[in-house]
Steps between C-alpha positions, in 0.01 A plus 500: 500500500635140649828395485431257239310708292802768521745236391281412202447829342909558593580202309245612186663819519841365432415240273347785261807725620772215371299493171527880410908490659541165225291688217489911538430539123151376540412744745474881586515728801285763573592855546224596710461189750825290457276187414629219244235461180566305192674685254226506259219666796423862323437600871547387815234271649527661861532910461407532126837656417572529109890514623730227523889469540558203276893475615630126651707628742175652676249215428776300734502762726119493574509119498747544760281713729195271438659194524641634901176560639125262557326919496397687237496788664545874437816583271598155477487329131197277417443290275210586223455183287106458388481120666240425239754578192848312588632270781802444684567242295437693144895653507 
């Protein structure tokens, strides 16, 4: 992954993260995997997990985490918004 490219996906990372920190009602954490959904997901889009923690104070702690780091990787939070169904710009 290129420099660029890494400051890209950082940047769409923290974009997204700023928009669950300004709006944590709209969105959900799950228990299983730590990723952000919409609050209205029935499962999440990335383990299949039925089991959310639907409290503020974690959604911002999750956008925190994602919002630090370009990688998706292992433990960390991810983000697990169906692109096809809502857009950055949609909150």
């Amino acid at each position: 992954m290129t420099d660029d490219y890494q400051q890209q996906f950082l940047a769409f990372r923290q974009e997204w993260a700023q928009r669950c920190i300004k709006n944590p009602h709209l969105f959900k954490t799950c228990d299983q995997c730590r990723s952000i959904s919409y609050e209205d997901e029935g499962r999440c889009y990335l383990c299949g997990c039925y089991r959310f923690n639907e409290s503020p104070e974690f959604v911002i702690e999750s956008a925190k985490i994602i919002g630090s780091s370009p990688f998706p990787a292992g433990v960390m939070p991810r983000l697990c918004f169906k692109q096809k169904r809502r857009s950055p710009n949609d909150t």
